[in-house]
Each structure stands twice: as structure tokens, then as C-alpha cells.
N, C-alpha and C positions, 0 to 999 in steps of 0.2 A: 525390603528388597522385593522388587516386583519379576517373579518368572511366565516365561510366557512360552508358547509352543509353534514353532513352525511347519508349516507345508509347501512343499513343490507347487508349482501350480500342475495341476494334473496328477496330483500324487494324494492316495489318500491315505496316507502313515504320517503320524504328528510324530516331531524332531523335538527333546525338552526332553524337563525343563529345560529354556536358557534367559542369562540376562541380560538386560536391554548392552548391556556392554558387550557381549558376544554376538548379539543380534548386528549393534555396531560395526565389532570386527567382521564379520560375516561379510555386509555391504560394502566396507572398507580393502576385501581381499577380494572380493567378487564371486563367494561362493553364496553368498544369500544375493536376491534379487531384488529389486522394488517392486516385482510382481505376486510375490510369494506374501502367504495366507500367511497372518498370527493371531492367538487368541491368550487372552492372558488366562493364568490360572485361576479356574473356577468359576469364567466366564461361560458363555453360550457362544458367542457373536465371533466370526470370523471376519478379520479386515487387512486391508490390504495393507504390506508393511509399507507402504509410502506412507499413511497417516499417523506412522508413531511421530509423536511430539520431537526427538529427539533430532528427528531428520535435519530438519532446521540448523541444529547446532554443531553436524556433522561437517561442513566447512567454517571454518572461524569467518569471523565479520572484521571482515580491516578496520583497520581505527585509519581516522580520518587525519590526515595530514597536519603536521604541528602546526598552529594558528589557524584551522580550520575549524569552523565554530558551527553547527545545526542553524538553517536558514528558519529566519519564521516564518510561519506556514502561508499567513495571508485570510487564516478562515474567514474569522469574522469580517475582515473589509470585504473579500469575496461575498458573502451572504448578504452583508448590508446594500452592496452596489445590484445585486440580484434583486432586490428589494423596491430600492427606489433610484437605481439608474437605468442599465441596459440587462434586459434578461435574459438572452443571447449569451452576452459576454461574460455576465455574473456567473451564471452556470459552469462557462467552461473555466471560468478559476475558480470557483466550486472543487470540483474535479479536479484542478491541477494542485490546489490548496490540500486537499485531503491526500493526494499521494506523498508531500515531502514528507511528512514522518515514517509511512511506510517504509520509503528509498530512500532515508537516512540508516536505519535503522538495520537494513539490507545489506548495507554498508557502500551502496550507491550514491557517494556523495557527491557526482556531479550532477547525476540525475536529477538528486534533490532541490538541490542550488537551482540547477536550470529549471524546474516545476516554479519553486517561488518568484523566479524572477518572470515567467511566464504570467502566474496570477498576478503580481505585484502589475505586469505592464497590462495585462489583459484591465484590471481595476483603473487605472489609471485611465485606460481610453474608455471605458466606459463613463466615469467622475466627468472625464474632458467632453463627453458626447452629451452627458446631462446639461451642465450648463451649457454649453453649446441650443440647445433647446428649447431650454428655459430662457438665456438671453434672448433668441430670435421670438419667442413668445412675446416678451416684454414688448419686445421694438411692434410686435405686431398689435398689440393693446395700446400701443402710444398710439401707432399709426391709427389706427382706427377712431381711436378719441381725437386722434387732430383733425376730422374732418368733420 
């Protein structure tokens, strides 16, 4: 069991030991703040209590609606079409690719769905833009061989 000690902000008297579970109730009743100093026991370093680990877990994460399933993410088509279609486009489902597991996981399930479906279409005009390209190439190497 890990104790830790608190401070006011502007106060220099430490409150402790206490544990991460009274530190919890604290922010839960509103007498600890997310601006107030903690250090754990034995420590040196003073940090702001917004970065306990546990923050996080202080609202529960909804579960996601019966028959709603974790979207795939899209990475790798994302990174492939950045590669060798459009780099423009690649990149930004890059980016939208890398956020569905975050805002899954947030418990942002539409968020997430709508980021996939974002890369998934972003991929797709990119795939469509390639060959688009590529055919007009073709036609322009016929053409030029036909005269």
C-alpha cells in the first residue's frame, strides 16, 4: 500500500500519510483539488495530483452498447496508402487511424467508429486517386507510342 502526502497549493504544511483511496475520496467530495501538490512516501518530487495514475479511473468507462464491437483501426492501410498513394490523404488517416483505439478505450464509441470510418474513406480516395493516375499515365504512354 502506497501513502502519499498532500499540499494546498500555497500551503506549506504536508497532510498524511493518506491513501491513493482517500486521496480519491478527497477529489470525489471536493475537498482535495487537482491543483494540490502530492508526494509519495520517501519520495523527493512534488507533483501535481492530476497526474496520479488513478485519475483516469475515477469516472468509469461505459461499455459500449450490446452488439457494438471495437471498429478496426485502418493503421496499416493508412500507412500503406501514405506510402504509395496520396500523402496528403495517407497522413490524415494516419492520424485518424491512431486515435480509434484511444476513443474506444475512453469509452468514446462513436468517436471511434466515426475516426475509422473517416480513415477507412480518407484510404479509399486516396487507393481511387492512385489509379486514377496510374490509368491516365497508361493512356498517356499509349498515346505517345501511337504517333
Amino acid at each position: 500500500m502506497r501513502n502519499f502526502y498532500i499540499v494546498k497549493p500555497g500551503d506549506s504544511t504536508p497532510t498524511g500519510p493518506m491513501s491513493m483511496e482517500a486521496i480519491q475520496a478527497g477529489l470525489a467530495d471536493g475537498s482535495i483539488t487537482q491543483d494540490y501538490l502530492y508526494c509519495q512516501q520517501g519520495a523527493q518530487q512534488w507533483l501535481p495530483v492530476s497526474t496520479l495514475q488513478y485519475n483516469r479511473a475515477i469516472a468509469p468507462v461505459p461499455t459500449p452498447a450490446p452488439g457494438l464491437t471495437k471498429p478496426a483501426n485502418q493503421l496499416v492501410w493508412s500507412i500503406l496508402c501514405t506510402f504509395f498513394c496520396c500523402l496528403p490523404l495517407g497522413v490524415f488517416a494516419i492520424i485518424k487511424s491512431a486515435s480509434v483505439d484511444s476513443l474506444w478505450d475512453q469509452g468514446k464509441h462513436a468517436e471511434a467508429i466515426s475516426a475509422a470510418k473517416t480513415a477507412k474513406i480518407c484510404n479509399l480516395i486516396s487507393l481511387g486517386l492512385n489509379v486514377l493516375i496510374i490509368f491516365f499515365y497508361f493512356i498517356a504512354i499509349v498515346a505517345m507510342s501511337a504517333m
